[in-house]
C-alpha positions as CSV (number, residue, x, y, z in Angstrom):
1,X,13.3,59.6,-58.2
2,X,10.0,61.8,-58.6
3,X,10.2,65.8,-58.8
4,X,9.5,67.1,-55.6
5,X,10.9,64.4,-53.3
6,X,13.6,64.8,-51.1
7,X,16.5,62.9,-52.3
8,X,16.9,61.7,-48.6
9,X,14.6,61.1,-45.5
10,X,14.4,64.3,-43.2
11,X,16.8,64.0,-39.8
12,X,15.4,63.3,-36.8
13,X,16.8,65.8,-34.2
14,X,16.0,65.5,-30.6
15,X,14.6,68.5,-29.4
16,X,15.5,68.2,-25.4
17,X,11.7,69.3,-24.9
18,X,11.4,66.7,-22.1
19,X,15.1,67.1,-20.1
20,X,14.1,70.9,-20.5
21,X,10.5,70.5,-18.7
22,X,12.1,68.1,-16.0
23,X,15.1,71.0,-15.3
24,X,12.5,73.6,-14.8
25,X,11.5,71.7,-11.5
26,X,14.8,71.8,-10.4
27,X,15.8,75.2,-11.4
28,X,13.4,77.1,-13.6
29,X,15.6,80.6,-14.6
30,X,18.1,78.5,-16.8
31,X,15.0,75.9,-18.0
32,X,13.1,79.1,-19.5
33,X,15.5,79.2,-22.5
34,X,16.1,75.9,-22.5
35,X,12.1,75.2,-23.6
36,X,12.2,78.1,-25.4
37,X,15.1,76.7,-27.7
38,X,13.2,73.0,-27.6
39,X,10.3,74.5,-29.2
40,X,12.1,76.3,-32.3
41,X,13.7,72.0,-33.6
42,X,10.3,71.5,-34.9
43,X,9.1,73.9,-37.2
44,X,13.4,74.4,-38.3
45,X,12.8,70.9,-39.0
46,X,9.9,71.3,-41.3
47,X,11.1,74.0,-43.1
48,X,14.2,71.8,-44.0
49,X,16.4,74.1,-42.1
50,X,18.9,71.4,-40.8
51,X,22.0,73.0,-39.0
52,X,19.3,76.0,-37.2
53,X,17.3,73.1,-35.9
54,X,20.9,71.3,-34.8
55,X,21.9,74.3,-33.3
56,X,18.6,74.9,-31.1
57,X,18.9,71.9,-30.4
58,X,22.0,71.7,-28.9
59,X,21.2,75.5,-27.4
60,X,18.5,73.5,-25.9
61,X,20.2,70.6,-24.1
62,X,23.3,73.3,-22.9
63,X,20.6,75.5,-20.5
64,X,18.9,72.0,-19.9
65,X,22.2,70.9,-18.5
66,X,23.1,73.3,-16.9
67,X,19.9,73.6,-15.3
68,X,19.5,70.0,-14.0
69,X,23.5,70.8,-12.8
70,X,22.6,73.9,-10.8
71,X,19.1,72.7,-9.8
72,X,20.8,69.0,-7.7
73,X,23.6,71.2,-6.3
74,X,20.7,73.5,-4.9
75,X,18.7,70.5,-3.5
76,X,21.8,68.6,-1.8
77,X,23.0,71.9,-0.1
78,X,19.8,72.3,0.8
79,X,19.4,69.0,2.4
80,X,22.6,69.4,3.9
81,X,21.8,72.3,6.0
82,X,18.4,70.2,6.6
83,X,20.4,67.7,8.2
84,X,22.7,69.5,10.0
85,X,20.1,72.4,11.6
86,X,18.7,69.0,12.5
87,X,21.7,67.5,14.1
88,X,22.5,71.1,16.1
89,X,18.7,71.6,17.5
90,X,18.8,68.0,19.0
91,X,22.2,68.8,20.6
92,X,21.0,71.7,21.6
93,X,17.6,69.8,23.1
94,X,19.9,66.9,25.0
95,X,21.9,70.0,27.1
């Protein structure tokens, strides 16, 4: 082993960077700190800070989650009510 070195490769964390840009489509107030949290597992990571970078990442995928969660309860209600001021307006066409 060489001075130096790292007895062991660095972890590879996943930083949620790309479930966090996809939630802020759906809805973008809980997305915001999602990204926000993606971006700090990176640099945590190069400055051998493990357990931060674990925790942003796991920060990260939380308001990701919960996002994406919010986000396709928002679209279905939504097209819900499409389809049933849909439904009403061509009953109410037919009388």
């Amino acid at each position: 082993m060489q001075p130096g070195y790292p007895s062991h490769p660095p972890q590879q964390i996943d930083n949620n960077m790309t479930m966090s840009i996809v939630a802020i489509f759906l809805f973008w107030p809980l997305a915001i700190p999602a990204i926000m949290a993606a971006s700090k597992v990176n640099p945590l990571l190069q400055q051998g800070n493990y357990a931060e970078a674990q925790t942003a990442a796991a920060e990260s995928k939380k308001w990701s989650k919960l996002a994406l969660i919010i986000g396709i309860c928002l679209w279905a209600v939504s097209l819900i009510c499409c389809v049933i001021s849909f439904i009403i307006n061509m009953n109410a066409a037919n009388v």
